[in-house]
C-alpha positions as CSV (number, residue, x, y, z in Angstrom):
1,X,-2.2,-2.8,-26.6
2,X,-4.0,-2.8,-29.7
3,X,-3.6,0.8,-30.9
4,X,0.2,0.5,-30.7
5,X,-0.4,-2.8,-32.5
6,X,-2.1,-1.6,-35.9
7,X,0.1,1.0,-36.1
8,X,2.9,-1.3,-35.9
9,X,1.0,-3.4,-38.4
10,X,0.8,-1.2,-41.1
11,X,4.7,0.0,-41.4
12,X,5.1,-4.1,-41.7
13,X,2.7,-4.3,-44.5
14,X,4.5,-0.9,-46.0
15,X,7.6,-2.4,-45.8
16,X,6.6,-5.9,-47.1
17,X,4.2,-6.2,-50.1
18,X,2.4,-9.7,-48.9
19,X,2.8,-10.7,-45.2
20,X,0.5,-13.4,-43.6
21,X,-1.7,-13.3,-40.9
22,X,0.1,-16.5,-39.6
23,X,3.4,-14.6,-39.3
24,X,1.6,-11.4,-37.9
25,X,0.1,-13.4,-35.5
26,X,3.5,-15.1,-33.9
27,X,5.3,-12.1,-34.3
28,X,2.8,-10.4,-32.1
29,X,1.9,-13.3,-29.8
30,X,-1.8,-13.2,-30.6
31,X,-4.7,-15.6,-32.5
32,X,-5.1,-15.7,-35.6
33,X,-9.1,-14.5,-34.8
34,X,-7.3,-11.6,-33.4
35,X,-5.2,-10.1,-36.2
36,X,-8.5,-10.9,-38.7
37,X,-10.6,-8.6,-36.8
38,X,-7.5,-6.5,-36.8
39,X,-7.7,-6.3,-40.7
40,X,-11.2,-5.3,-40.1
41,X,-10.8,-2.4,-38.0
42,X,-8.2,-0.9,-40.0
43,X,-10.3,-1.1,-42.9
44,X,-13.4,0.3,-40.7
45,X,-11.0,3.4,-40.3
46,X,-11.0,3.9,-44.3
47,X,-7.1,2.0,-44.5
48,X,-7.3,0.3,-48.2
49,X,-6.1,-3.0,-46.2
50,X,-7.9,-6.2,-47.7
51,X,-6.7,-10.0,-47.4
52,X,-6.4,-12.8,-49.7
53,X,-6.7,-16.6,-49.1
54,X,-5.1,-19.4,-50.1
55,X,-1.4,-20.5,-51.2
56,X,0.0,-17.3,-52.3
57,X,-2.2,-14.9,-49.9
58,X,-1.3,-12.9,-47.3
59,X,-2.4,-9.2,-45.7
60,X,-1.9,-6.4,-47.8
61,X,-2.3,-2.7,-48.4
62,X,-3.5,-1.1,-51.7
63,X,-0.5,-0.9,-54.1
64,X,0.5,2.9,-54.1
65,X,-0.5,3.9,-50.7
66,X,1.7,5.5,-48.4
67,X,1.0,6.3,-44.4
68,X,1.0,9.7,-42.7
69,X,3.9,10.1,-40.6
70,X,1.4,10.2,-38.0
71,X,-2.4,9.1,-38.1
72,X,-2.8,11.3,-34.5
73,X,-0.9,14.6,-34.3
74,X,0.8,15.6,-31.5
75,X,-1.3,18.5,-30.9
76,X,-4.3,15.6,-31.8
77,X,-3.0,13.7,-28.5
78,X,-2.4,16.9,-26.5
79,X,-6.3,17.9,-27.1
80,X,-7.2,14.4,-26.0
81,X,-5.3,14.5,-23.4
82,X,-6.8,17.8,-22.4
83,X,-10.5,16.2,-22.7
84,X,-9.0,12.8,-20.8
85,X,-7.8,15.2,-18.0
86,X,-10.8,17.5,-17.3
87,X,-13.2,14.5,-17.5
88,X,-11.4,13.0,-14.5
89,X,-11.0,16.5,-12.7
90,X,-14.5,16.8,-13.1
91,X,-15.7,13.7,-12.1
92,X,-18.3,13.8,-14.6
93,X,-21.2,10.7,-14.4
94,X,-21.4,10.0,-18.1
95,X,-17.5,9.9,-18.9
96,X,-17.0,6.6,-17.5
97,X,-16.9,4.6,-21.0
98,X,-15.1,7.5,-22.5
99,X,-12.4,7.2,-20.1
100,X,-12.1,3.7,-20.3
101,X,-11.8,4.1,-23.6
102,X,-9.2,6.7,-24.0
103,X,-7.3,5.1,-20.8
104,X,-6.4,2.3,-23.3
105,X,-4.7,4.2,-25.1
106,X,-3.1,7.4,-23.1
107,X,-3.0,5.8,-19.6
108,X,-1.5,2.6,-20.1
109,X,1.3,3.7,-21.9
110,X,1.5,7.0,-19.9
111,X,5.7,5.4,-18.8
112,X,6.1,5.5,-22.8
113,X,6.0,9.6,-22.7
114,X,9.0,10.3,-20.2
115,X,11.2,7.8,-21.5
116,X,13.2,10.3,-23.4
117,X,16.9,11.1,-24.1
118,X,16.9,15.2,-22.8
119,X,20.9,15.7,-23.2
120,X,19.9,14.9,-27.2
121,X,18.1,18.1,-27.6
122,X,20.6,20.5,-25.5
123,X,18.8,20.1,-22.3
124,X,21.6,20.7,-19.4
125,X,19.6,20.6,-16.5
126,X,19.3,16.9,-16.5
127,X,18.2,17.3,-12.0
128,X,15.2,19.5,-13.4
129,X,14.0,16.5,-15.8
130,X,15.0,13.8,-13.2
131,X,12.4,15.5,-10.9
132,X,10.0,15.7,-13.3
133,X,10.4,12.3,-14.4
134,X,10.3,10.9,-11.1
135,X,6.9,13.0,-10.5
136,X,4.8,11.3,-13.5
137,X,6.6,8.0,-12.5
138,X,5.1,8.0,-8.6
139,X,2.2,10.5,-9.4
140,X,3.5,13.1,-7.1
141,X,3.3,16.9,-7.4
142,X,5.6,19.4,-8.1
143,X,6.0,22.8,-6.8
144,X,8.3,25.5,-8.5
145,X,8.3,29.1,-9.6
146,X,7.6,30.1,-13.3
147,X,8.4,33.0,-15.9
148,X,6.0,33.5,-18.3
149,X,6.7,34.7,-21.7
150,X,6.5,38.7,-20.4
151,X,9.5,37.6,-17.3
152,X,6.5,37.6,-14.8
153,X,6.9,35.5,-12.3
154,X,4.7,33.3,-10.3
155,X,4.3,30.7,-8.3
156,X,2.7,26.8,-9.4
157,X,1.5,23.7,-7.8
158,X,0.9,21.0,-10.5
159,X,0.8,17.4,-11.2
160,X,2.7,16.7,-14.2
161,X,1.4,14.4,-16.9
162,X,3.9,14.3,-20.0
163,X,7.2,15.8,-21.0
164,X,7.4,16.7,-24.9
165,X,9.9,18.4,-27.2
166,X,8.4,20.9,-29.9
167,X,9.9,24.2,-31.8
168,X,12.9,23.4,-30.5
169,X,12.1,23.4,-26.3
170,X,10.8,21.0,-24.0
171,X,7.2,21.5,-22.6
172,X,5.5,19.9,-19.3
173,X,2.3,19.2,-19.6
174,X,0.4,19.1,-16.1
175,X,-2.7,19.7,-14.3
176,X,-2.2,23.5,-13.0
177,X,-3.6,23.3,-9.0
178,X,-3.5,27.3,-9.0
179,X,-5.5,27.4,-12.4
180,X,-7.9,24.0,-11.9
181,X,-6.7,23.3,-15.6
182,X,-4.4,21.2,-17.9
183,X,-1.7,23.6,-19.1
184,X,1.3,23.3,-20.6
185,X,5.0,25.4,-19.2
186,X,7.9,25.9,-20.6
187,X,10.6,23.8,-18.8
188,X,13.2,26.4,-19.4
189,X,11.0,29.0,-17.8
190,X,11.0,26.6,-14.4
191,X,13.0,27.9,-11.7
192,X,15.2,24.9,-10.5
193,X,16.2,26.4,-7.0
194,X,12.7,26.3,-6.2
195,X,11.2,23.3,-7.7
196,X,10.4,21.0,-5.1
197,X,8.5,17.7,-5.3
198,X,5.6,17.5,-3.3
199,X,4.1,14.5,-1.4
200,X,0.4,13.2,-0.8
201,X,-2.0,14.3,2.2
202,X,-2.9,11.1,4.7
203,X,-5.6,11.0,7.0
204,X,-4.5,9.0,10.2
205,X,-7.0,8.1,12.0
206,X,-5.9,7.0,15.8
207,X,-3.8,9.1,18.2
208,X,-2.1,5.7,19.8
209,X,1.1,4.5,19.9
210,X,1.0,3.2,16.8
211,X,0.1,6.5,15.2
212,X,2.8,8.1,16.6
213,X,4.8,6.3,14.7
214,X,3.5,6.4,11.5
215,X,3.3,10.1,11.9
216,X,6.9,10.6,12.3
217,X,7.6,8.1,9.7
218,X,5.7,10.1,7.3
219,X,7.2,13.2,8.1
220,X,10.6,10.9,7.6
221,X,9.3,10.0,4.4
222,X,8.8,13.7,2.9
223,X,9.3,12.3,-0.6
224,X,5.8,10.5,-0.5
225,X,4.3,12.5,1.6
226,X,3.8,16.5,2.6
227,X,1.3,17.1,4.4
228,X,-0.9,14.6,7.4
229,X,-3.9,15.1,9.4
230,X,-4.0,13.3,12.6
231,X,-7.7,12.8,13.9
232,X,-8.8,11.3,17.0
233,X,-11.9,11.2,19.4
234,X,-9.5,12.9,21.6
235,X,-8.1,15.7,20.0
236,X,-5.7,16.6,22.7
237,X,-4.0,13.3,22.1
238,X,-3.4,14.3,18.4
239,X,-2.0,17.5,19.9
240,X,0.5,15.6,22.1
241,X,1.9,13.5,18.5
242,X,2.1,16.8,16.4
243,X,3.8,18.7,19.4
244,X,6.6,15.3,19.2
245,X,7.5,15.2,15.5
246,X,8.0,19.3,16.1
247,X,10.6,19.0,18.4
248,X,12.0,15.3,16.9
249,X,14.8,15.0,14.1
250,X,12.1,15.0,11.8
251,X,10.5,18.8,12.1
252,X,9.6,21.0,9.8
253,X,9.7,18.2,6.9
254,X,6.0,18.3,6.5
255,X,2.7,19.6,7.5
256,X,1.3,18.5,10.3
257,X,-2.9,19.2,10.6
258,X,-5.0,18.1,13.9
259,X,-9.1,16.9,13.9
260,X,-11.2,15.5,16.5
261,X,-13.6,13.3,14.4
262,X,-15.4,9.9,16.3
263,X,-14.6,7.0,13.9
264,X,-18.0,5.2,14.8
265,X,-19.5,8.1,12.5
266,X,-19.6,7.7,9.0
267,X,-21.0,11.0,8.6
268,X,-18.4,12.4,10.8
269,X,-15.6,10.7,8.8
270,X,-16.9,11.6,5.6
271,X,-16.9,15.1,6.4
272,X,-13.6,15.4,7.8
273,X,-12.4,13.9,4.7
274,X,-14.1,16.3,1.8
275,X,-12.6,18.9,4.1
276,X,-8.9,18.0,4.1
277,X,-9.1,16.1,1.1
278,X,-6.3,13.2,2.0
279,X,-5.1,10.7,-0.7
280,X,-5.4,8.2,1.6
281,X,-6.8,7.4,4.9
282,X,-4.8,5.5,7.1
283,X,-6.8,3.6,9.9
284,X,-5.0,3.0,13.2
285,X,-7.9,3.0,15.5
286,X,-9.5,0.3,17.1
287,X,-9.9,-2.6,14.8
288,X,-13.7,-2.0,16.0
289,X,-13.9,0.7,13.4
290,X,-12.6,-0.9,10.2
291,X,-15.6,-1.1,8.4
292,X,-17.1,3.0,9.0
293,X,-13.9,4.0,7.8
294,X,-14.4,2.1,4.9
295,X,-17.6,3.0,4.0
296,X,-16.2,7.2,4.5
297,X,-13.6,6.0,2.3
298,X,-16.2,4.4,-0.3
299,X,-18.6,7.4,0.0
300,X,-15.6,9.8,-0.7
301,X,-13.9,7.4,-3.0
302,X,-10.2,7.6,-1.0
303,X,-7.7,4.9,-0.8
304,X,-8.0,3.2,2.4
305,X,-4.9,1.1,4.6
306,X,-5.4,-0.7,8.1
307,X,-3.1,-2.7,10.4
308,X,-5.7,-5.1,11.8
309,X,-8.9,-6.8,10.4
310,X,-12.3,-6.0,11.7
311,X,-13.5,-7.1,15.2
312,X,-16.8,-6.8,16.6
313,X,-17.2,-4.9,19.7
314,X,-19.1,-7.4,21.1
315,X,-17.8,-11.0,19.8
316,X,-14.0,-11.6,20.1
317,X,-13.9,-13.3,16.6
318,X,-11.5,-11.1,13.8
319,X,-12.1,-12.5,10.4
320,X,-11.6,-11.4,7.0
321,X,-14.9,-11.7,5.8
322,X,-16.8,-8.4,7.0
323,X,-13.6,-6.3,4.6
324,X,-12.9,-9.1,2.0
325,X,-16.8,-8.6,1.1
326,X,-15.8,-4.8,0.0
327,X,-13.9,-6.3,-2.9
328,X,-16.4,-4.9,-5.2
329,X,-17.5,-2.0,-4.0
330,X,-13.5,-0.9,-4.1
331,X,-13.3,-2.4,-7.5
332,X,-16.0,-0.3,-8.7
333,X,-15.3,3.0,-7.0
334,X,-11.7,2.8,-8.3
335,X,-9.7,2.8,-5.3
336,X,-7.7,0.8,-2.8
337,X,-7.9,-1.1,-0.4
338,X,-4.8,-2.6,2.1
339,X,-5.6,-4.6,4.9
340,X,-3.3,-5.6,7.7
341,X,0.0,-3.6,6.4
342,X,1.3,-3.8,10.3
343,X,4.2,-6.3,11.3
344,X,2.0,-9.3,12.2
345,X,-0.5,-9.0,10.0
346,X,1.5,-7.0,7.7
347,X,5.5,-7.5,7.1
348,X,4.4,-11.4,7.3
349,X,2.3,-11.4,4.7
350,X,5.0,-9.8,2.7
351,X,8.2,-11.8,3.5
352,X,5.5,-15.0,2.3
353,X,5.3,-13.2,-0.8
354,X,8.5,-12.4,-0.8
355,X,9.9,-16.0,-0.1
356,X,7.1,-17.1,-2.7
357,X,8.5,-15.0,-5.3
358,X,12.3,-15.7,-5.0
359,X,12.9,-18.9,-3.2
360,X,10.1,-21.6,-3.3
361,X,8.5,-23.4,-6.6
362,X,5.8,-23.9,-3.7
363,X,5.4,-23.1,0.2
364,X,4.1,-26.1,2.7
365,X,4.6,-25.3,6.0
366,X,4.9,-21.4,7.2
367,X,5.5,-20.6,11.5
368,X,5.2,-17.2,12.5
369,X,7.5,-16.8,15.5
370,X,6.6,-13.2,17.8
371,X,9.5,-12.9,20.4
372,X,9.1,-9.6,22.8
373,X,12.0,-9.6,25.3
374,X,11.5,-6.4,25.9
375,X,10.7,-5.6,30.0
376,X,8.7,-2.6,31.2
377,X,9.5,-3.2,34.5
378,X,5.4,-3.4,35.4
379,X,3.9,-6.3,37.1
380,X,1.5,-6.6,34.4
381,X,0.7,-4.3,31.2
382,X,0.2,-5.0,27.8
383,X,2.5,-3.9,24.7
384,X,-0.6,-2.8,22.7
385,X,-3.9,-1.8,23.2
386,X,-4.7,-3.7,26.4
387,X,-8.7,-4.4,25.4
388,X,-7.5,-5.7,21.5
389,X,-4.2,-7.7,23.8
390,X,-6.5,-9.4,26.0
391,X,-9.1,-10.5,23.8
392,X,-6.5,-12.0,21.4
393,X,-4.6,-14.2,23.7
394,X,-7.8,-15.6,26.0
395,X,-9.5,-16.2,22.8
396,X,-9.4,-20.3,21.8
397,X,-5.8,-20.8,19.2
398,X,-6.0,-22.2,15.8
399,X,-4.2,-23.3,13.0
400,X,-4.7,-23.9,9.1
401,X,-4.0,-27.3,8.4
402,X,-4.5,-29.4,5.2
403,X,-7.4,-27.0,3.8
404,X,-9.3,-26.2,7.7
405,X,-9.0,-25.1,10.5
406,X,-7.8,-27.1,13.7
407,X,-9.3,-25.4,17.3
408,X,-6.7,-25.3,20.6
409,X,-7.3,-24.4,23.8
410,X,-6.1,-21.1,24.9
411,X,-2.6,-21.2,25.3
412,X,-2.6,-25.3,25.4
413,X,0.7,-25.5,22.7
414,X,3.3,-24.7,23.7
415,X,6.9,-24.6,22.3
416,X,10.4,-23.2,23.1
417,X,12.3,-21.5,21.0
418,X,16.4,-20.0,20.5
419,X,15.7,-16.6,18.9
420,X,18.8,-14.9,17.0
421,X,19.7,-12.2,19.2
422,X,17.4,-12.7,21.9
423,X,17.9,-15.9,22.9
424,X,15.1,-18.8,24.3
425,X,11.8,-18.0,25.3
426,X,8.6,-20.2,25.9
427,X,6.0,-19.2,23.1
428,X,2.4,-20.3,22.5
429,X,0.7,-21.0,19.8
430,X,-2.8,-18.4,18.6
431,X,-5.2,-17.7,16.2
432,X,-3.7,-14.8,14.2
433,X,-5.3,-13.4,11.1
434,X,-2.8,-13.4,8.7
435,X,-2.9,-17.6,8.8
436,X,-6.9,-17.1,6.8
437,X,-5.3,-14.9,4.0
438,X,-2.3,-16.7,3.7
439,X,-3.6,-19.8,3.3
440,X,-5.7,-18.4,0.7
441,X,-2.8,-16.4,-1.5
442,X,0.5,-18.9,-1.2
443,X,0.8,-21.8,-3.5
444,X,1.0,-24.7,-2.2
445,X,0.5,-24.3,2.0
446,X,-0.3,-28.0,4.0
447,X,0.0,-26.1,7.2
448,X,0.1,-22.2,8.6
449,X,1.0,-22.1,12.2
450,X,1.4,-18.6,14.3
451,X,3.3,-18.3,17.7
452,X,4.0,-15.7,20.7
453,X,6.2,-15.2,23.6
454,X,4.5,-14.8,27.3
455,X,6.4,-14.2,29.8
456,X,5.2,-16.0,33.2
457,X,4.6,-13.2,35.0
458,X,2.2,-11.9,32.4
459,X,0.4,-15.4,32.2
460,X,0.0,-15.7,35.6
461,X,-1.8,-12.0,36.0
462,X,-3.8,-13.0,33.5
463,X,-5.1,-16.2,34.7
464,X,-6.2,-14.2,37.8
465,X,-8.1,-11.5,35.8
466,X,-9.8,-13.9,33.5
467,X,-11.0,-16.1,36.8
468,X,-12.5,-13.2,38.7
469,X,-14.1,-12.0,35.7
470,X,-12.1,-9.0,34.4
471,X,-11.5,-10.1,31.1
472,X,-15.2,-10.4,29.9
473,X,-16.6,-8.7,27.3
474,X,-20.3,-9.0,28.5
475,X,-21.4,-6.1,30.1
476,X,-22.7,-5.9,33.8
477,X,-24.6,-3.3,35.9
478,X,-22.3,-1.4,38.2
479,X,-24.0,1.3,40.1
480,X,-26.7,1.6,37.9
481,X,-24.8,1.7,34.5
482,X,-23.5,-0.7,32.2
483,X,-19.9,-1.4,32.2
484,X,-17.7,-4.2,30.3
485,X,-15.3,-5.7,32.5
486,X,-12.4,-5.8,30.1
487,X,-13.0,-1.7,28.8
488,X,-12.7,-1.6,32.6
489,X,-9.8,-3.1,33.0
490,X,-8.2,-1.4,29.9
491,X,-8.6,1.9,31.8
492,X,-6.7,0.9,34.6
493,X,-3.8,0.0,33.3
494,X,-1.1,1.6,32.1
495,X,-1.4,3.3,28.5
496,X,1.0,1.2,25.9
497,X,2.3,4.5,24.4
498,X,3.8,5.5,28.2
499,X,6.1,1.7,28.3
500,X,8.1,3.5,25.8
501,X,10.7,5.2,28.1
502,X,11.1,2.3,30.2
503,X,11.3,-0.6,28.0
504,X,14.2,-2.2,27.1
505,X,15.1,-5.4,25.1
506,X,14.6,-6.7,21.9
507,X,11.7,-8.0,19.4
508,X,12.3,-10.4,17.2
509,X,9.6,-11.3,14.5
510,X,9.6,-13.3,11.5
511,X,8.6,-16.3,9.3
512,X,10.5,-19.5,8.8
513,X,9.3,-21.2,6.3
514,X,9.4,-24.9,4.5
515,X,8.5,-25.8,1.0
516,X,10.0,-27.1,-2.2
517,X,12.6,-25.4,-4.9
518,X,13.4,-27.6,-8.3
519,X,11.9,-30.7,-7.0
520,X,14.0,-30.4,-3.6
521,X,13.1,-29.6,0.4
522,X,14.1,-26.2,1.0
523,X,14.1,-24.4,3.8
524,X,14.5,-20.3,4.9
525,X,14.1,-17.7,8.1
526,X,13.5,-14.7,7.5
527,X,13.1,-12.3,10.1
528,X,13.6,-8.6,11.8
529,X,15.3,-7.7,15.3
530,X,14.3,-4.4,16.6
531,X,15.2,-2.8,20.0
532,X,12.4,-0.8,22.4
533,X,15.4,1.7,23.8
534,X,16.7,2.8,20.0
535,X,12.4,2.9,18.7
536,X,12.0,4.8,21.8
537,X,15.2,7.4,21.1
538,X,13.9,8.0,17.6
539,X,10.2,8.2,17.3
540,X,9.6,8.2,21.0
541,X,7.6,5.1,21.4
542,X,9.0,1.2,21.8
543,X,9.5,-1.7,19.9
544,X,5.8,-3.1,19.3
545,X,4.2,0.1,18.3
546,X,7.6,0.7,15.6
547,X,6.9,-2.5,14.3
548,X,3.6,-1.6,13.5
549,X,3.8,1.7,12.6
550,X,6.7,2.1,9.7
551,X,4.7,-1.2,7.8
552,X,2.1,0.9,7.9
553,X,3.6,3.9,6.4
554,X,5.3,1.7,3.7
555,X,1.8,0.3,2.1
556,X,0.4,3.4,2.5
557,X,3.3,4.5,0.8
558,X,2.9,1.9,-1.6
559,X,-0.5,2.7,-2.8
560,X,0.6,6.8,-3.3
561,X,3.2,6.1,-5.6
562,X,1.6,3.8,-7.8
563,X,3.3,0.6,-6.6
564,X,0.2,-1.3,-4.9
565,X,-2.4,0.9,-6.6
566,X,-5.2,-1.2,-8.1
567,X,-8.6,-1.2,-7.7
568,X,-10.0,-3.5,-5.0
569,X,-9.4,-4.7,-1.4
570,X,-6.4,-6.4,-1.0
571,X,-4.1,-8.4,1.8
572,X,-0.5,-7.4,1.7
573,X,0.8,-10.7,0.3
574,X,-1.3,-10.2,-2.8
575,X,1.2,-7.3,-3.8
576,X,4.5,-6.7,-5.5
577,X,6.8,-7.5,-2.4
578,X,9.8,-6.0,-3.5
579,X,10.0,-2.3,-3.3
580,X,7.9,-2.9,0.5
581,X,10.9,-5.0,1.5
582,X,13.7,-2.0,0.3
583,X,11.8,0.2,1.9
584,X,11.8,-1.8,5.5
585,X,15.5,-1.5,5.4
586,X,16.0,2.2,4.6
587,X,12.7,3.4,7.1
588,X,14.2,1.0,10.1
589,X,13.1,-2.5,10.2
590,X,15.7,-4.2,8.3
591,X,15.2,-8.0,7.7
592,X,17.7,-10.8,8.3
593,X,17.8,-14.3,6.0
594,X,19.2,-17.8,7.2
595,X,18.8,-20.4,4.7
596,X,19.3,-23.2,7.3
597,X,17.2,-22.6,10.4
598,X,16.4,-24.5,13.3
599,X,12.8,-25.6,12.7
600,X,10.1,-25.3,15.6
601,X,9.7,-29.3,15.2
């Protein structure tokens, strides 16, 4: 960062009379060009710096001079800080070079501030600072009681900024929520019984299943997050998921708000979202309605997360286009975008990065294995939404092989494979979106395959509904109105989120991969056994909807506390994998490594 760089400068050229711009520029890993114009700025700013050329030159200040202790006061940065603060509260128009301009030097080293030895100044309370600490670190909030200078006491809600020692006591310095201001508190004057660090708001959009889950995974997850709105078309059904986490393990850890909003409306969404004001909107409705949400989230500029990519109602084609073209609209607006942070898309996509990252020079060949052995005891039903279900597996297969795509028949590959704990089960191979992002984000990949277990009974059902027509998306005239077979059939049978009580068996998903490490073949499996009856017992839904679900608390997770916060749209792989991999093993899907697995073929 260049400020920090001039000012390191100049205490070199204080404590050396002649120093070269050759040696400046190795020492700080920058051109020569760079540490010229450097020279210049200093001298802009009225520093008596001037270079000489030639055999005996070098960079150096006029003889005599001596440095401030500091060219910016600490009050001088406070002020600033003060400015930097209320321009982004405010959201003014014409700040936006200012801010880029003061970010470079406040924002980026922001870490810089906390790091700070508190037992040197007398400070006892050491759980107090942690807190506090921890808050600026994951841009969380913190709630506590305070005594002013009179012993009047009141209560605060503020996001703290910077931790400073002055006149002999520390000071926070945070944006007061009460107050709608910067202001600074004495930390000694900070009640410690009743400081308590406060989590984000998330909109979930969906009352499914899968939202289930992540609803009691953010309650879980209090730390992140204090406070959710569920919001459905049906607002009953968000009724139903609130009325669960109040009587689960997990009650009382956060609020819980309901909505009825339809997600087809932008307008709709957009209001619902200046209302309650969420740090995030987390979209586990139909995949259908990706790209409204996205454009409430653009319009309100709020991070946005999904578990599947967008799907038009009336083609059964899911690609990454339609969302990957929002790249720069996110870019621009300054906020996030995750896509696919399920299992499959989702966990995948990370344990690729995550293999990429720790045990391959380069990736060429990745299977993605989906085992269910999980038995509802129904003739036919589907594990997820029945209408999204269908239209997956009837759809034609494919596979990303030496830079395109290779088209199968539905269903015409087959394999069998010995899953670890579950045991061997036919699979088949599908088009599955993660294969398009992958093959676009891991270094080296010759081929990207994706398979799923079917049981025959479910094939066979199938076979019949496709043949008399039930599985079509066209619509026909039934009695004078205008019906799609397969919405049809989606209402007829049996919701996903009521398999949960009657499921039992296991899930086994995960990637085994093939590449090369130091010039050698190396091979890995990683992968994640979960089981319906212990999902069910916990968050009261099975396997498939838990697998789905906690991934998609994590990234949204993620993205509040700074970790996968970055302007822009991006798939999961295209993120740090590692804190998203701890967290799969404390919220309940942990992940299993062999480093010699039986291949598919």
């Amino acid at each position: 960062m260049q400020i920090n760089r001039l000012f390191e400068m100049l205490h070199m050229m204080l404590n050396k009379k002649n120093i070269t711009a050759k040696e400046l520029s190795e020492y700080f890993e920058v051109s020569l060009r760079t540490v010229y114009r450097d020279v210049e700025t200093l001298a802009s700013a009225g520093i008596p710096v001037y270079s000489l050329r030639g055999k005996n030159g070098g960079i150096r200040l006029l003889e005599g001079y001596t440095l401030n202790k500091s060219l910016i006061s600490q009050d001088e940065q406070n002020e600033i800080m003060y400015a930097l603060q209320s321009l982004k509260a405010a959201n003014y128009p014409e700040s936006e070079g200012t801010l880029k301009k003061l970010s470079l030097i406040f924002n980026k080293s922001s870490d810089n501030w906390i790091e700070v030895d508190f037992s040197r100044y007398g400070s006892d309370d050491n759980v107090l600072f942690e807190n506090i600490k921890q808050a600026i670190l994951k841009k969380l909030t913190i709630k506590f009681t305070y005594f002013n200078s009179r012993g009047e006491k009141s209560y605060r809600t503020s996001d703290p900024l910077k931790i400073w020692f002055k006149e002999k006591a520390w000071y926070l310095f945070a944006y007061c929520h009460d107050k709608k201001d910067i202001r600074q508190f004495k930390i000694n004057r900070i009640k410690f019984e009743e400081a308590k660090i406060m989590g984000k708001k998330a909109l979930v959009i969906g009352a499914g299943g899968v939202s289930n889950v992540v609803c009691h995974k953010c309650a879980q997850n209090s730390e992140v997050f204090s406070s959710i709105m569920i919001a459905s078309r049906t607002k009953a059904k968000c009724d139903e998921i609130k009325e669960r986490i109040e009587k689960s393990k997990y009650a009382g850890r956060i609020e819980i708000q309901t909505a009825q909003v339809d997600a087809n409306n932008v307008p709709e969404l957009v209001a619902l979202i200046k209302e309650y004001k969420p740090d995030i909107v987390i979209n586990v409705a139909l995949p259908y309605q990706d790209l409204t949400i996205m454009d409430a989230c653009l319009e309100t500029k709020t991070d946005y997360l999904d578990t599947a990519n967008y799907e038009p109602l009336d083609t059964a084609k899911f690609e990454y286009k339609w969302q990957w073209a929002y790249k720069e609209k996110f870019e621009k607006a300054g906020i996030t975008a995750i896509l696919g942070s399920g299992f499959d898309p989702g966990v995948t996509g990370v344990f690729s990065a995550y293999a990429q990252k720790h045990y391959f020079d380069e990736i060429n060949y990745i299977d993605i294995l989906d085992a269910n052995a999980g038995d509802h005891g129904y003739p036919f039903a589907t594990n997820f939404n029945p209408e999204i279900n269908i239209r997956e597996v009837t759809a034609n297969g494919s596979y990303w092989e030496d830079g395109k795509w290779v088209e199968t028949e539905p269903m015409e590959i087959k394999r069998v494979y010995n899953f670890p704990q579950i045991g061997e089960k036919d699979m088949y191979l599908l088009h599955h979106e993660e294969l398009e992002s992958l093959a676009v984000n891991i270094k080296g990949i010759k081929r990207i395959r994706f398979f799923m277990t079917f049981g025959q009974s479910y094939l066979t059902h199938l076979k019949v509904l496709e043949n008399v027509g039930m599985t079509s998306i066209e619509p026909i005239e039934f009695e004078g109105k205008q019906i799609v077979p397969l919405q049809f059939l989606t209402a007829v049978l049996p919701d996903p989120a009521s398999l949960g009580p009657r499921t039992k068996g296991k899930t086994n998903i995960g990637n085994i991969f093939r590449g090369k490490k130091d010039g050698a073949e190396k091979t890995y499996y990683v992968y994640n056994v979960c089981d319906h009856q212990e999902c069910y017992k916990e968050v009261s839904s099975q396997a498939i909807s838990y697998t789905t679900g906690v991934p998609a608390m994590i990234g949204a997770a993620m993205v509040l506390t700074g970790e996968w916060k970055k302007p822009g749209v991006f798939n999961v792989e295209e993120m740090n994998p590692d804190p998203f991999m701890d967290a799969l093993n404390k919220f309940g899907l942990p992940w299993i490594e062999d480093f010699n697995p039986v291949l598919v073929d």
